[in-house]
DOFI-302961 format. One record per residue (C-alpha): residue number from 1; x, y, z. Coordinates in pm, 1 decimal. Layout:
<atoms>
NUM:X:Y:Z
...
</atoms>
This chain:
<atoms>
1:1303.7:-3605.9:1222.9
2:1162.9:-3648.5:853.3
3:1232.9:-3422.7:559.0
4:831.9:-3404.5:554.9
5:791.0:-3266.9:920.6
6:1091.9:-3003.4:889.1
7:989.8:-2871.9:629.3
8:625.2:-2851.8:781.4
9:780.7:-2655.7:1106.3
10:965.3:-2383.0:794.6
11:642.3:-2327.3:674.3
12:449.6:-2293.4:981.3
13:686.1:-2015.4:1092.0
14:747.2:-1878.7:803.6
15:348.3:-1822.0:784.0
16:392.1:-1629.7:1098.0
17:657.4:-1439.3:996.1
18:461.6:-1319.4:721.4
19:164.1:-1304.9:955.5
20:327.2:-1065.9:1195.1
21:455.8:-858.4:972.4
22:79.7:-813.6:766.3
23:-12.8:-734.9:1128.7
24:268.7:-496.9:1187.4
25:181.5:-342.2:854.1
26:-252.1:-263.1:916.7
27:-152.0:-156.5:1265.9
28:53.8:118.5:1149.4
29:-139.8:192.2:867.7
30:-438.7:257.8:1139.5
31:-213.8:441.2:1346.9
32:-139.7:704.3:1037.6
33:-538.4:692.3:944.7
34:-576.4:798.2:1311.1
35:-328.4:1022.4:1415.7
36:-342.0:1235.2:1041.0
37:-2.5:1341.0:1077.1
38:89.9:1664.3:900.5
39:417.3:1883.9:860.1
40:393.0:2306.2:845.0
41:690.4:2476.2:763.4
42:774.8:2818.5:888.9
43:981.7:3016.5:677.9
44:1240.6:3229.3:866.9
45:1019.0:3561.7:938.4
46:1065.8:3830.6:1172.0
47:918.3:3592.5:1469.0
48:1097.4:3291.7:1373.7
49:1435.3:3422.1:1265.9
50:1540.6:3048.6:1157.6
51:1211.9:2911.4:1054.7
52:1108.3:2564.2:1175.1
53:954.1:2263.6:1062.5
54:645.0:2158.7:1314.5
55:559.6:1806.8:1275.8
56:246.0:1788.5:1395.8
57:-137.4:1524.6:1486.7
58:-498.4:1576.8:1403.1
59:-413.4:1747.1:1044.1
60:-720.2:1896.0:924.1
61:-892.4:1825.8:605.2
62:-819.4:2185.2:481.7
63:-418.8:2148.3:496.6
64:-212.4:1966.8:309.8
65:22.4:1673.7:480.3
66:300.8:1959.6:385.5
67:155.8:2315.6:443.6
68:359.1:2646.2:470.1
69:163.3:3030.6:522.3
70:210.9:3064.2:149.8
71:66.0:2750.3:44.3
72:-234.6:2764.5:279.2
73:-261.0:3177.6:119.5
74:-232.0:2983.8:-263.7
75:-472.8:2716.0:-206.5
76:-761.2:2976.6:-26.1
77:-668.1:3286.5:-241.0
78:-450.6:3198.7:-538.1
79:-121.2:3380.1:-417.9
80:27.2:3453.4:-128.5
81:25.5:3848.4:80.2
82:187.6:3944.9:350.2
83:-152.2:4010.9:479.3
84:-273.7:3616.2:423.9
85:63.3:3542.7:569.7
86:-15.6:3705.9:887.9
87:-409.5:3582.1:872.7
88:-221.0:3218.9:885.8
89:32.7:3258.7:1062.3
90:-251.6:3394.4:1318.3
91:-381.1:3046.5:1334.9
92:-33.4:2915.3:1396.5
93:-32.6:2838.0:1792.2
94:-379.4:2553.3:1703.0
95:-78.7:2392.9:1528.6
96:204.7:2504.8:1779.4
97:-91.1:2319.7:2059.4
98:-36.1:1952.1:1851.0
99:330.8:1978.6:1796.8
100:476.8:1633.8:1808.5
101:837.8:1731.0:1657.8
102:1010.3:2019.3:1601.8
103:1288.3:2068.3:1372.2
104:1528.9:2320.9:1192.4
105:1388.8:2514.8:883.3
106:1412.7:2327.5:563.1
107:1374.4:2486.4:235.6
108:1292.2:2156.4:57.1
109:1003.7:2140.4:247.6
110:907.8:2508.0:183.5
111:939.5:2449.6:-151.4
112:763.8:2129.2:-172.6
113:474.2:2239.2:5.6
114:421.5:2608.9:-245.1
115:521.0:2346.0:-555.9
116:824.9:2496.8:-628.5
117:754.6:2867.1:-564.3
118:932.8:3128.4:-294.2
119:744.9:3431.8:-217.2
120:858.2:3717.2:-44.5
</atoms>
């Protein structure tokens, strides 16, 4: 075999090498377009004594990829109540209905998702 046609067969697959993973790359970018993934994090409350992270499909325009009570409260109202808090939390079980993952409360997330801010 010839220098010329080896290195022909290296290119050919490393073109579909690189082809697959392009491929790989617009099928999962499709997937995220259609699934709209989205994270709410439940601060420990009286309900939820640990809190939880719900990772969860079909996020809504309205809530951010991370979302918390408070932060939903500060984006419709500019602060947070107990009273938003329990209008949101409320609403809760539409994202409870599209859970995907559940995990332990993380206050990274919390604070990531209120910018930095704990409310009380």
């Amino acid at each position: 075999m010839s220098k010329k046609s080896r290195a022909l067969k290296a290119n050919n697959r490393n073109i579909r090498i690189v082809t697959g993973i392009v491929f790989g790359i617009v099928v999962l970018i499709m997937a995220w377009i259609i699934v709209r993934p989205g994270i709410f994090v439940m601060p420990p409350n009286a309900e939820y004594r640990d809190g939880v992270v719900i990772v969860y499909h079909s996020r809504g325009n309205d809530m951010g990829f991370i979302a918390s009570p408070d932060s939903v409260c500060v984006s419709l109202q500019g602060t947070s109540s107990q009273a938003c808090r329990d209008l949101v939390l409320s609403e809760f079980d539409a994202v409870l209905n599209r859970m995907v993952l559940s995990l332990p409360y993380n206050e990274w997330l919390y604070l990531r998702s209120t910018g930095g801010v704990t409310y009380e």
